[in-house]
C-alpha positions in Angstrom: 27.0 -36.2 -17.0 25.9 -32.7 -16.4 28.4 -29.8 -18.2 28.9 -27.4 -15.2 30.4 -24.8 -17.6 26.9 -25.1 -19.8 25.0 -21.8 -18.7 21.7 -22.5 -20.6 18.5 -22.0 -19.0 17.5 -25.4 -17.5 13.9 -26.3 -17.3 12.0 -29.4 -15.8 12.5 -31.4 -18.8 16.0 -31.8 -17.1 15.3 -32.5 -13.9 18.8 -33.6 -12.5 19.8 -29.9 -14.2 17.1 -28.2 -12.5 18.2 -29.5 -9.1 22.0 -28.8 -9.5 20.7 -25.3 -10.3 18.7 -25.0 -7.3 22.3 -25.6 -5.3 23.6 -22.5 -7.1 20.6 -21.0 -5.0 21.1 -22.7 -2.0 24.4 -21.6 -1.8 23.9 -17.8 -2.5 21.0 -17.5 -0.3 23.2 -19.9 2.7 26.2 -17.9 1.8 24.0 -14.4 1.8 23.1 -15.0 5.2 26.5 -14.5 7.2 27.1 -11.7 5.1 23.7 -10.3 6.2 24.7 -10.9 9.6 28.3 -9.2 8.9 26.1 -6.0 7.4 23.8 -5.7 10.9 26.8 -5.8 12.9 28.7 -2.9 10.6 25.6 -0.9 10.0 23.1 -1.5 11.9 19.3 -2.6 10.2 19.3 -0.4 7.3 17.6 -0.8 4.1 20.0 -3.0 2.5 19.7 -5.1 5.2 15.9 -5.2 5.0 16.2 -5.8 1.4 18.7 -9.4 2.0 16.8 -10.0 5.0 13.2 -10.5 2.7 15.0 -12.0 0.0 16.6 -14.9 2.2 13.3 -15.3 4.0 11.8 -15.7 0.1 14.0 -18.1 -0.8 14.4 -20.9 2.5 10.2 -19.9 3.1 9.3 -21.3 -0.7 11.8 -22.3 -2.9 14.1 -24.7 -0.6 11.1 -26.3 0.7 10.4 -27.0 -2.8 13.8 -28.4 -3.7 13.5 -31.1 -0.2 10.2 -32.1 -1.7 11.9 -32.6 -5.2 14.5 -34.8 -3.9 12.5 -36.4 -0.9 9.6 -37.2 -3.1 10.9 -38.1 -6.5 14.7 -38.7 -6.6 15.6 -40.1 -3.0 12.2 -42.0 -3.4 13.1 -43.4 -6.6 16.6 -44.2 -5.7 15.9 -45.7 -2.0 14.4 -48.7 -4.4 17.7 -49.1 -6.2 20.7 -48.6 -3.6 21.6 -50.7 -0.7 24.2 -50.5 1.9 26.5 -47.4 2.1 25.1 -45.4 -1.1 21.5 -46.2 1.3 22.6 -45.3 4.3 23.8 -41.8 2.8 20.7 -41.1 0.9 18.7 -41.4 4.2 21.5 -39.3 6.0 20.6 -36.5 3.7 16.8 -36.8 3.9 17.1 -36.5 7.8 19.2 -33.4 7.1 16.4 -31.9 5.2 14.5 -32.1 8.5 16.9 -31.0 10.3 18.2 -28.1 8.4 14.2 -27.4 8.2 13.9 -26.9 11.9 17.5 -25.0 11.8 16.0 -22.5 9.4 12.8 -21.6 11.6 14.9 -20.3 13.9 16.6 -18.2 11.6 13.0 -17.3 10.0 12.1 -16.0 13.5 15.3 -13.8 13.8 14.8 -12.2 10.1 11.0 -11.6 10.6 12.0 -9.9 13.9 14.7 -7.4 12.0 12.6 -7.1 9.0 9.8 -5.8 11.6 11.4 -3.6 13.1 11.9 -5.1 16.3 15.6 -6.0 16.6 17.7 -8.9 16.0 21.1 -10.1 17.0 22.2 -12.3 14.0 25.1 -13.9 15.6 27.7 -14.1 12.5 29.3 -17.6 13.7 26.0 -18.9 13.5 25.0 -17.6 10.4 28.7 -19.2 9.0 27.8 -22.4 10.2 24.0 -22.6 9.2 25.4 -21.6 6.0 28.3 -23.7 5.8 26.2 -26.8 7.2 23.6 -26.1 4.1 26.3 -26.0 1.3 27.8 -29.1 2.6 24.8 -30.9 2.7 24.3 -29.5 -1.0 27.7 -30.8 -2.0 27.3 -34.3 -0.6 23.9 -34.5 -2.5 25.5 -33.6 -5.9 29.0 -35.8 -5.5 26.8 -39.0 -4.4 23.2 -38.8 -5.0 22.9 -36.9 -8.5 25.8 -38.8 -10.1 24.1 -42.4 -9.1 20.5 -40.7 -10.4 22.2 -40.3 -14.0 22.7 -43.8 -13.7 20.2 -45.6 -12.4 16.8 -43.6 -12.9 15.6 -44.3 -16.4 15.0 -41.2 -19.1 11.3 -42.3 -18.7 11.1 -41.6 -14.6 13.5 -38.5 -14.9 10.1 -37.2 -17.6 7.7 -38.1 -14.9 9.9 -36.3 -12.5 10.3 -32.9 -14.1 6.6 -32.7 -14.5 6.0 -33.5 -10.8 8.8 -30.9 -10.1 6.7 -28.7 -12.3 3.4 -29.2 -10.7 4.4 -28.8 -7.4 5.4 -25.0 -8.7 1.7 -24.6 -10.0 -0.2 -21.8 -7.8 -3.1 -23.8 -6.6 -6.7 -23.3 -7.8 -9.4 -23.4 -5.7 
């Protein structure tokens, strides 16, 4: 099992690390975002709010779609093969989330590409809390069921092949 208190690097010959990290992401970014709203509310669309604004929009625009193809791709896809019943039904809960967290976001998107124009948003904060919240729950139920039966049941081999798919899919593309 995973040492949470290990504070090394991790790199995608760990995979399984390299996901959990990518929580620790999701849940700055998610948690950044009622905050953000919070900020607007207090001050108004100042440069600090610009500044969270882009770096939110960086993160849920390139890196969390990454993370859904990571798990959707490789882990769920390797897992759906090997579970059955409940642990099943809750891996293909939280791929549907994925979607629908994904549609929840571009709705968010469209509100900080408005601010970060110039042309006004209203970032409701109760809203932002519970996009936020919603995301970090999903993250949680991923790492206390899905990761834990991944450590068990996907062989050191598949976890290689993983990490370098995880890898390539970070590869700018040639043309």
């Amino acid at each position: 099992m995973r040492d949470p208190f290990n504070t090394e690097a991790v790199g995608f010959d760990d995979p399984l690390a390299m996901l959990h990290a990518c929580h620790e992401r999701v849940r700055h970014y998610a948690g950044l975002l009622p905050r953000l709203a919070a900020h607007v509310t207090e001050h108004g669309v100042d440069a600090q709010a610009v500044e969270a604004a882009r770096a939110i929009l960086r993160y849920f625009d390139v890196a969390a779609p990454l993370h859904h193809a990571d798990e959707d791709d490789d882990l769920f896809a390797l897992l759906a093969g090997r579970l059955q019943g409940e642990p099943l039904r809750v891996l293909r809960e939280l791929q549907v989330e994925h979607d629908v967290l994904g549609v929840q976001w571009q709705h968010w998107r469209g509100l900080l590409m408005s601010l970060i124009q110039g042309h006004g948003a209203v970032l409701n904060e109760v809203s932002a809390m519970a996009f936020a919240q919603q995301y970090i729950a999903h993250a949680d139920r991923e790492e206390t069921h899905v990761y834990p039966w991944a450590e068990t049941l996907v062989r050191p081999d598949e976890l290689v092949k993983m990490g370098r798919r995880m890898a390539a899919r970070r590869m700018p593309a040639t043309d």
